[in-house]
C-alpha positions in Angstrom: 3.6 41.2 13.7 7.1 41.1 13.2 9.1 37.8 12.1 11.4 36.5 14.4 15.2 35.2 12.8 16.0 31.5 12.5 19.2 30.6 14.1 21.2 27.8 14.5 23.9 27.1 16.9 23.9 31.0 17.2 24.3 32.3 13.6 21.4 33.6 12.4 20.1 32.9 9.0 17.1 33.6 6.2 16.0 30.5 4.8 14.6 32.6 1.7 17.6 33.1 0.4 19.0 29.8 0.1 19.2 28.1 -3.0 17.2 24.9 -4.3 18.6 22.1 -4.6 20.0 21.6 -8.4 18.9 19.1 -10.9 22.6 18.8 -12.2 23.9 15.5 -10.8 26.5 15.6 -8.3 28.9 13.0 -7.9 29.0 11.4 -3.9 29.8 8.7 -2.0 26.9 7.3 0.6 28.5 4.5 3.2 30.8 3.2 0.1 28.1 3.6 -2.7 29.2 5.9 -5.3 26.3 7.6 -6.8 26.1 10.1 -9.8 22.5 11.9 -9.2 20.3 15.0 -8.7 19.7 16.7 -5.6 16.5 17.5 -6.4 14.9 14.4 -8.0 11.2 12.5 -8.4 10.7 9.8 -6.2 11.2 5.9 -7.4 8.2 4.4 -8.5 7.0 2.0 -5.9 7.6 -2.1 -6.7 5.5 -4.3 -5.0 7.3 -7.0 -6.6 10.2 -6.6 -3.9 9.8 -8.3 -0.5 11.7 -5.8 1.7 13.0 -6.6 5.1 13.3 -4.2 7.9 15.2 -5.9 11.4 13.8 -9.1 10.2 10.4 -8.6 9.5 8.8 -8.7 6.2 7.3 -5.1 5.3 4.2 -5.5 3.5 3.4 -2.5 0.8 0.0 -1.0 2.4 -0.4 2.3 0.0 -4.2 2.2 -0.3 -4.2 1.8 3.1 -2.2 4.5 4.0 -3.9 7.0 0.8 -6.9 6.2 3.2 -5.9 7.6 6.7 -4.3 10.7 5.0 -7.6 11.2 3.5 -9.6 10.8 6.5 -7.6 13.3 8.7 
């Protein structure tokens, strides 16, 4: 069984031989935020403490709840 290539938008590339992303930070600019961070990086721990908002609607942190249908399937 033979491999086929990955392509996109016609050029054909080997995903194997691209590098990871660095744990050097790199200074950018995200929608007039400068940052000064990683590529690669851990993710935040989670605060419960917050009350986050998403189109108006209070999000409510459900992470046992979530642990438990990854489990399940």
């Amino acid at each position: 069984m033979t491999m086929s290539k990955l392509q996109y938008r016609g050029v054909n590339y080997d995903n194997a031989t691209h590098e990871a992303p660095s744990t050097q930070p790199v200074d950018h600019a995200y929608r007039g935020h400068h940052y000064d961070a990683p590529l690669r990086h851990d993710a935040a721990p989670v605060n419960t403490d917050v009350e986050l908002q998403y189109r108006g609607h209070s999000y409510q942190h459900r992470q046992a709840e979530a642990a438990q249908q990854v489990n399940q399937g």
